[in-house]
TISEMI-175908 format. One record per residue: residue in one letter; x, y, z of N, C-alpha, C in turn. Coordinates in pm, whole numbers, plus 50000, padded with zeros to 5 digits. Example, Ala and Ser with C-alpha at 12.3 -4.5 7.8 and 13.67 -1.06 7.14 Angstrom:
# residues 2
<r res="a" n_c1="51319" n_c2="49431" n_c3="50780" ca_c1="51230" ca_c2="49550" ca_c3="50780" c_c1="51320" c_c2="49670" c_c3="50780"/>
<r res="s" n_c1="51285" n_c2="49775" n_c3="50708" ca_c1="51367" ca_c2="49894" ca_c3="50714" c_c1="51290" c_c2="50003" c_c3="50787"/>
//
This chain:
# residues 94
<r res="x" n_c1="43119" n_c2="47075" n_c3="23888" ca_c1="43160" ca_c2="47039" ca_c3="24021" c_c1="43305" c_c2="46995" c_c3="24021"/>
<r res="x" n_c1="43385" n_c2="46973" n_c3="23917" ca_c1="43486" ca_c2="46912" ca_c3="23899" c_c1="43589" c_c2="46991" c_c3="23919"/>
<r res="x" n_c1="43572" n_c2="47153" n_c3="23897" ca_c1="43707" ca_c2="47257" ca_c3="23914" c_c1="43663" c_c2="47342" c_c3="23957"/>
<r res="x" n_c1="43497" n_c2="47402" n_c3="23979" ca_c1="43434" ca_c2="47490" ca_c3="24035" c_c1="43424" c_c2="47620" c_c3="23940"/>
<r res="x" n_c1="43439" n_c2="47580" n_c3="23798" ca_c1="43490" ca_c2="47673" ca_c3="23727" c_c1="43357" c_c2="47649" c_c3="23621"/>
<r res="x" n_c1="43274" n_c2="47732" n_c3="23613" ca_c1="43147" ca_c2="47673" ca_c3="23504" c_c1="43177" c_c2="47696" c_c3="23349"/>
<r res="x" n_c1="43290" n_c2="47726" n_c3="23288" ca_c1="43347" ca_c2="47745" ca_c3="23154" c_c1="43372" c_c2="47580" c_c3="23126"/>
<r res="x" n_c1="43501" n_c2="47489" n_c3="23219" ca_c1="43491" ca_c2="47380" ca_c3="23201" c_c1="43452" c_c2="47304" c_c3="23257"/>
<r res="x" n_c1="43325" n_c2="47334" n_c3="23354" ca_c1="43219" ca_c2="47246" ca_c3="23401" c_c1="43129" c_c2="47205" c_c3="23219"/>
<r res="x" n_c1="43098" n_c2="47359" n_c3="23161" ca_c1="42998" ca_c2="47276" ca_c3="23092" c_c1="43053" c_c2="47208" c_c3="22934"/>
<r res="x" n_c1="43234" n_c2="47250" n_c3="22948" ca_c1="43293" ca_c2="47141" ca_c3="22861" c_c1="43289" c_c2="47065" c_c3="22893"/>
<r res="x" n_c1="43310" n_c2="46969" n_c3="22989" ca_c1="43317" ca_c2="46867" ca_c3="23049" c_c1="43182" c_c2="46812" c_c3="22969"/>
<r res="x" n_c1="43064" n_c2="46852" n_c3="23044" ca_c1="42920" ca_c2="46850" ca_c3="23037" c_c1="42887" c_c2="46831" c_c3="22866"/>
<r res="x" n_c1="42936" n_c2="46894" n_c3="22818" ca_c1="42926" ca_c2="46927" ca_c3="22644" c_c1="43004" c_c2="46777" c_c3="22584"/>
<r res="x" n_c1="43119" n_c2="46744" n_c3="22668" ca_c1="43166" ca_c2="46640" ca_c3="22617" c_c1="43119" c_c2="46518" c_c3="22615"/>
<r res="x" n_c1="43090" n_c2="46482" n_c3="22742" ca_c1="43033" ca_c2="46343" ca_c3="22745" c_c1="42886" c_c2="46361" c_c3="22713"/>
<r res="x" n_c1="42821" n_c2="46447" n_c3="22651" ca_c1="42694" ca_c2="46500" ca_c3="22583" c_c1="42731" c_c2="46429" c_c3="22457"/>
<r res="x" n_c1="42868" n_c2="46394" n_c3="22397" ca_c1="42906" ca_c2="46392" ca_c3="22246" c_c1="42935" c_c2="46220" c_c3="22276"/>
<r res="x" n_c1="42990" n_c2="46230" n_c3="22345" ca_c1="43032" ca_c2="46070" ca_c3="22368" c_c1="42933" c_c2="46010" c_c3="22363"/>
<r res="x" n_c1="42801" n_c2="46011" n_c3="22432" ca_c1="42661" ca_c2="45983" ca_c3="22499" c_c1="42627" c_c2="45981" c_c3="22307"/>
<r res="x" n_c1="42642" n_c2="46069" n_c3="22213" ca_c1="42582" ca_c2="46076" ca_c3="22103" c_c1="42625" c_c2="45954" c_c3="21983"/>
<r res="x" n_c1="42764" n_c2="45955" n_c3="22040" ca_c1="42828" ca_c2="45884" ca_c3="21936" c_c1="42798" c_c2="45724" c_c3="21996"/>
<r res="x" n_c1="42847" n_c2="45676" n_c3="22145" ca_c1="42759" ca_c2="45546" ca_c3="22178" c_c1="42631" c_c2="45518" c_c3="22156"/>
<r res="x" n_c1="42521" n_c2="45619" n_c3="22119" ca_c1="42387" ca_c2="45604" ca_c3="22036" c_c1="42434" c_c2="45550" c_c3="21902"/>
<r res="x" n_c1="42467" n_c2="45620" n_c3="21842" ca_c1="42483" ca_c2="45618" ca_c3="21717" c_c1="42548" c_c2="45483" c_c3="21669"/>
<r res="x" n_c1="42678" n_c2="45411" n_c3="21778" ca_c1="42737" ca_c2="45306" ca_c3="21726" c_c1="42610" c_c2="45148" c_c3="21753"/>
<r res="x" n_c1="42526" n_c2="45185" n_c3="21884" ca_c1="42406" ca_c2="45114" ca_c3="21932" c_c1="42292" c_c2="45108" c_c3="21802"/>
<r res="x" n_c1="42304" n_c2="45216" n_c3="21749" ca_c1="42207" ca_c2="45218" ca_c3="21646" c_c1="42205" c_c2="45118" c_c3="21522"/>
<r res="x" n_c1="42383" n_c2="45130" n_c3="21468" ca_c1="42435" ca_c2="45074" ca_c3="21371" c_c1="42398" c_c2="44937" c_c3="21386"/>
<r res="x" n_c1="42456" n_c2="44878" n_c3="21502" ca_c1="42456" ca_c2="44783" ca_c3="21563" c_c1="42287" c_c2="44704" c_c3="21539"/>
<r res="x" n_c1="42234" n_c2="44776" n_c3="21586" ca_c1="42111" ca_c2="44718" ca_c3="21677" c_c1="41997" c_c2="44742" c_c3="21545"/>
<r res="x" n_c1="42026" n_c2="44838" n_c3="21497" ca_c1="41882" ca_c2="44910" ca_c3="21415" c_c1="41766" c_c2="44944" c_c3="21454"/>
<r res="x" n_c1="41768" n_c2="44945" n_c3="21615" ca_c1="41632" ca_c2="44997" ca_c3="21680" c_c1="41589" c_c2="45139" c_c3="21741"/>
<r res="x" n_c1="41538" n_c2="45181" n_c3="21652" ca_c1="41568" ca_c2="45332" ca_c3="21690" c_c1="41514" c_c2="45378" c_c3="21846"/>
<r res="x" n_c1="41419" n_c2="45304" n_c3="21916" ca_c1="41348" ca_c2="45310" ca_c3="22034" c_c1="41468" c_c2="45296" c_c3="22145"/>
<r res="x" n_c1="41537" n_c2="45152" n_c3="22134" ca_c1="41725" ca_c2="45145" ca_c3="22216" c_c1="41791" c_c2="45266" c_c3="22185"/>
<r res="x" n_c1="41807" n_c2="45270" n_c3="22117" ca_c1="41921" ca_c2="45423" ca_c3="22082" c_c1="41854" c_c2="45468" c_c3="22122"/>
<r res="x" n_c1="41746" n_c2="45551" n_c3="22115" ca_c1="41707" ca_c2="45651" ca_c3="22208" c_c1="41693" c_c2="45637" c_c3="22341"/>
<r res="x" n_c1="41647" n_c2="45557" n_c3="22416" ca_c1="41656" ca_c2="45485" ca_c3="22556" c_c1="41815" c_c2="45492" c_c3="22602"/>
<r res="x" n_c1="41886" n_c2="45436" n_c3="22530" ca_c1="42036" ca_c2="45451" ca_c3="22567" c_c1="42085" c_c2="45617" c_c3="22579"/>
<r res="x" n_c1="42030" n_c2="45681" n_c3="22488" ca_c1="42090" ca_c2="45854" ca_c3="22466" c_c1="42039" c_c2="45930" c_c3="22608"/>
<r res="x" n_c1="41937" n_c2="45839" n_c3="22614" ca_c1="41869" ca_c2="45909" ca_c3="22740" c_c1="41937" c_c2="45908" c_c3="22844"/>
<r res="x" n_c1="41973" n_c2="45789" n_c3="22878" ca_c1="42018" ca_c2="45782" ca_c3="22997" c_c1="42159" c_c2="45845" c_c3="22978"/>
<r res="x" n_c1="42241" n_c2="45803" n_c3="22928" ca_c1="42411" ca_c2="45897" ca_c3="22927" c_c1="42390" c_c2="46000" c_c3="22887"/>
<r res="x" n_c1="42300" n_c2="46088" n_c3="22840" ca_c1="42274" ca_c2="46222" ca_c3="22854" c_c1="42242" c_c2="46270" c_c3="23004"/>
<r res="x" n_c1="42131" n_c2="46203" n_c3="23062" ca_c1="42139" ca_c2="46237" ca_c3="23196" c_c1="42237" c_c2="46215" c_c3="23277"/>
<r res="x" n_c1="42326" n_c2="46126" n_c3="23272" ca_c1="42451" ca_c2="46094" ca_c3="23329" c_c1="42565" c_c2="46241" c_c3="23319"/>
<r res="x" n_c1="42540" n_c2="46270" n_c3="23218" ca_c1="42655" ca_c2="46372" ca_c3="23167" c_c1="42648" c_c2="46526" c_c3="23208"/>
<r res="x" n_c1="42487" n_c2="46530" n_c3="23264" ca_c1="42482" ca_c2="46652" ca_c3="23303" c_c1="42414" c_c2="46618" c_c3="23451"/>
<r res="x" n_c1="42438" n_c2="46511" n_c3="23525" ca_c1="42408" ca_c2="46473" ca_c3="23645" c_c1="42589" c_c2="46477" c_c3="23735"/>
<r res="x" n_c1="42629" n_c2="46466" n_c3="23657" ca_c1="42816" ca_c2="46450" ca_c3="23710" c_c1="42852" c_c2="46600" c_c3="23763"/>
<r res="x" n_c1="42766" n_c2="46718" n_c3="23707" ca_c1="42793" ca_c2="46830" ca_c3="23737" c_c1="42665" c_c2="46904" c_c3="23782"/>
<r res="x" n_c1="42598" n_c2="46846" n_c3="23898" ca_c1="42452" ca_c2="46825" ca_c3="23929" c_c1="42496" c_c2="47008" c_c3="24058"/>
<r res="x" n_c1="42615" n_c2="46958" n_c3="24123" ca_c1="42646" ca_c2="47083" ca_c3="24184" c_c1="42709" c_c2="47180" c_c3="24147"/>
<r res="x" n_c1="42715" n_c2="47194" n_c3="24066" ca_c1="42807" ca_c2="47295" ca_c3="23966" c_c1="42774" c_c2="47423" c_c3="23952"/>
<r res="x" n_c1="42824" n_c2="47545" n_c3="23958" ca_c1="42753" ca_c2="47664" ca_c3="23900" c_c1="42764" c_c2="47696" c_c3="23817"/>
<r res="x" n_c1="42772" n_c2="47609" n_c3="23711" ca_c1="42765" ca_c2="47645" ca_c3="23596" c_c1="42648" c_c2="47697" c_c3="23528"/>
<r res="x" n_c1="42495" n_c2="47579" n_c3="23651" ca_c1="42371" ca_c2="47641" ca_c3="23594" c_c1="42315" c_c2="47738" c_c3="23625"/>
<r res="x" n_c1="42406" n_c2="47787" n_c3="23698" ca_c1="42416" ca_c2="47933" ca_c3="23747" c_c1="42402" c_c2="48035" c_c3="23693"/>
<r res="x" n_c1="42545" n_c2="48013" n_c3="23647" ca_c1="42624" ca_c2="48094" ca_c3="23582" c_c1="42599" c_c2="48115" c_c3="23402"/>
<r res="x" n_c1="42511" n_c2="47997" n_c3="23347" ca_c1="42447" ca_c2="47972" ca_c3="23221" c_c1="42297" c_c2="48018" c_c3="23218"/>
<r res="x" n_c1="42254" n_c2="48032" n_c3="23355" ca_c1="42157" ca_c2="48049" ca_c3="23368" c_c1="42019" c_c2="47902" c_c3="23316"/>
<r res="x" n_c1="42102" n_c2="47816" n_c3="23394" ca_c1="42015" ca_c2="47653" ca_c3="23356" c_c1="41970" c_c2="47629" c_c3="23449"/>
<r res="x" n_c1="41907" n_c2="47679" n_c3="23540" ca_c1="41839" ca_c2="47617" ca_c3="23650" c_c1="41757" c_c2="47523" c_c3="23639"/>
<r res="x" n_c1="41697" n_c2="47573" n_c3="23543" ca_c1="41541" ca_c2="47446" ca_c3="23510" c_c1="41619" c_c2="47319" c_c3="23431"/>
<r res="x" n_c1="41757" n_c2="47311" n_c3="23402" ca_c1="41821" ca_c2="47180" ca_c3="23328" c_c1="41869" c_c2="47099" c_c3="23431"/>
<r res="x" n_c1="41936" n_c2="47176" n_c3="23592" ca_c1="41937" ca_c2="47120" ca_c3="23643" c_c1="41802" c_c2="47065" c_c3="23733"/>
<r res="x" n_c1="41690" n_c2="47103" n_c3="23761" ca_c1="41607" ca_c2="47068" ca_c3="23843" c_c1="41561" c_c2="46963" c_c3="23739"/>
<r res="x" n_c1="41522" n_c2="46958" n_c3="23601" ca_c1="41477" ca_c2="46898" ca_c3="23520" c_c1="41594" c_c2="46736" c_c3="23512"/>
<r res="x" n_c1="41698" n_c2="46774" n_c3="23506" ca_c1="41811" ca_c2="46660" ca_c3="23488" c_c1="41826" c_c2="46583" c_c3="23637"/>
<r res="x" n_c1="41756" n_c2="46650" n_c3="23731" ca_c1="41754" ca_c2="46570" ca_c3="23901" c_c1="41629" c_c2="46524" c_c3="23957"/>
<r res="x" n_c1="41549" n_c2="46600" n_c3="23885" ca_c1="41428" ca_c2="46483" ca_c3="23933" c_c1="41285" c_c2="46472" c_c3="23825"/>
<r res="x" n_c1="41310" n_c2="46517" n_c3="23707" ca_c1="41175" ca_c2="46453" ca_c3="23581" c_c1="41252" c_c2="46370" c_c3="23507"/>
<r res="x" n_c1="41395" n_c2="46403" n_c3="23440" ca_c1="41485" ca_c2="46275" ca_c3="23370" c_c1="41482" c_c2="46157" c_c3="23422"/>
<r res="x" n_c1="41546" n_c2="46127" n_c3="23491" ca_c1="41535" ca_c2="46019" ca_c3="23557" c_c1="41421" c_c2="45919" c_c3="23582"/>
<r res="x" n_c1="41304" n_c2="46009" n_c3="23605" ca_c1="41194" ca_c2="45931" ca_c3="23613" c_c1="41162" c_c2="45900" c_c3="23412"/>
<r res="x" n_c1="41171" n_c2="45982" n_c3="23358" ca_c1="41163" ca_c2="45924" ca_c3="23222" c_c1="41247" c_c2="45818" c_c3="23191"/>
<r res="x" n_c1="41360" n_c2="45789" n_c3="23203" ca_c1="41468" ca_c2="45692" ca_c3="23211" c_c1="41424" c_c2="45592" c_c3="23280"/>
<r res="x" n_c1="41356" n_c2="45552" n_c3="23378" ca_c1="41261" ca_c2="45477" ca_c3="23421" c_c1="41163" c_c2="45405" c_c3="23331"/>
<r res="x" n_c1="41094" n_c2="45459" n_c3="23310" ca_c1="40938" ca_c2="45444" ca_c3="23248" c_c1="41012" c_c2="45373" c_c3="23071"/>
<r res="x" n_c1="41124" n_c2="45443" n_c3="23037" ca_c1="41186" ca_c2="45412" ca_c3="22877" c_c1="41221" c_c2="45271" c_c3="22931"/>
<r res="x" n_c1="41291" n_c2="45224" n_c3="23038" ca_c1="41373" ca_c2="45130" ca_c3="23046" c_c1="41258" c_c2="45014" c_c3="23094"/>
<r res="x" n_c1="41135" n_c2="45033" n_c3="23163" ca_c1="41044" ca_c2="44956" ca_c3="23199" c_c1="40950" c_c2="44921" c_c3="23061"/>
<r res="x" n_c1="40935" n_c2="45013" n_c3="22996" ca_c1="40889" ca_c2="45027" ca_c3="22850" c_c1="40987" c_c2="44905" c_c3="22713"/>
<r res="x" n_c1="41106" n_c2="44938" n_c3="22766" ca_c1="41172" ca_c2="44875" ca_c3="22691" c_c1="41174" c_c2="44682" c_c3="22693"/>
<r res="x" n_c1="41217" n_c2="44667" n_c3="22867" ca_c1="41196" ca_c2="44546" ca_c3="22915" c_c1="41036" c_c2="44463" c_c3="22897"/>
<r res="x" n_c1="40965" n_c2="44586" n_c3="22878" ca_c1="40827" ca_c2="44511" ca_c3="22886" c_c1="40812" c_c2="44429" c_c3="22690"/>
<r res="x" n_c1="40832" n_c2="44531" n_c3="22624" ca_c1="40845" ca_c2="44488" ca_c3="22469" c_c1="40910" c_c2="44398" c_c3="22448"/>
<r res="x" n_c1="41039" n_c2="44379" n_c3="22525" ca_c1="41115" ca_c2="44283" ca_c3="22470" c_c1="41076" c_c2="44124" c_c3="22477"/>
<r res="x" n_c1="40999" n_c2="44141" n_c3="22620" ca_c1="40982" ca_c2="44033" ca_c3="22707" c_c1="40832" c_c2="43965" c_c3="22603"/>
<r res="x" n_c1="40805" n_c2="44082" n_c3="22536" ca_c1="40670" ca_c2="44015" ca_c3="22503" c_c1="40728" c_c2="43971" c_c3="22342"/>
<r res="x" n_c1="40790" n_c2="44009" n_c3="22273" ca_c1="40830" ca_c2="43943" ca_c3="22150" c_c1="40932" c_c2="43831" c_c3="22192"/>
<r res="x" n_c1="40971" n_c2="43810" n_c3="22310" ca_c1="41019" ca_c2="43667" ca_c3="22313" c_c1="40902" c_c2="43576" c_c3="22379"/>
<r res="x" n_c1="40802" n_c2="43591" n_c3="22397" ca_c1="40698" ca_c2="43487" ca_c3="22397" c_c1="40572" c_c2="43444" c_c3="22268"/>
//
């Protein structure tokens, strides 16, 4: 959606896909919980290919089902991880 151009729509898309990998990865170091890092990957992965939600790139890649999948089943997983997450936490601090 950013130049209308789906070559560097899905660089764009590819990039903050890497960024999204490497803030896992430094969360991981950090944290050592492999369940957060993944919860975290989740969501800035969906972020990264939600920024180019109008794009024809999935067009033009032929991703239709990444975008219908990245606009309305992600998200609800990103949900359920992050309610999942809050619920664990809440119970090892009692």
């Amino acid at each position: 959606m950013f130049f209308s151009n789906p070559v560097l729509d899905m660089q764009i898309s590819m990039f903050l896909l890497a960024i999204s990998v490497v803030i896992s990865i430094v969360i991981f170091a950090v944290s050592r919980k492999i369940f957060k890092t993944l919860m975290w990957f989740s969501i800035l992965a969906n972020l990264a290919f939600l920024v180019n939600i109008g794009s024809f790139m999935y067009l033009s890649y032929n991703l239709i089902w990444l975008q219908y999948f990245s606009l309305l089943i992600w998200p609800i997983v990103n949900i359920i991880l992050i309610i999942k997450y809050f619920k664990n936490k809440n119970e090892k601090n009692q």
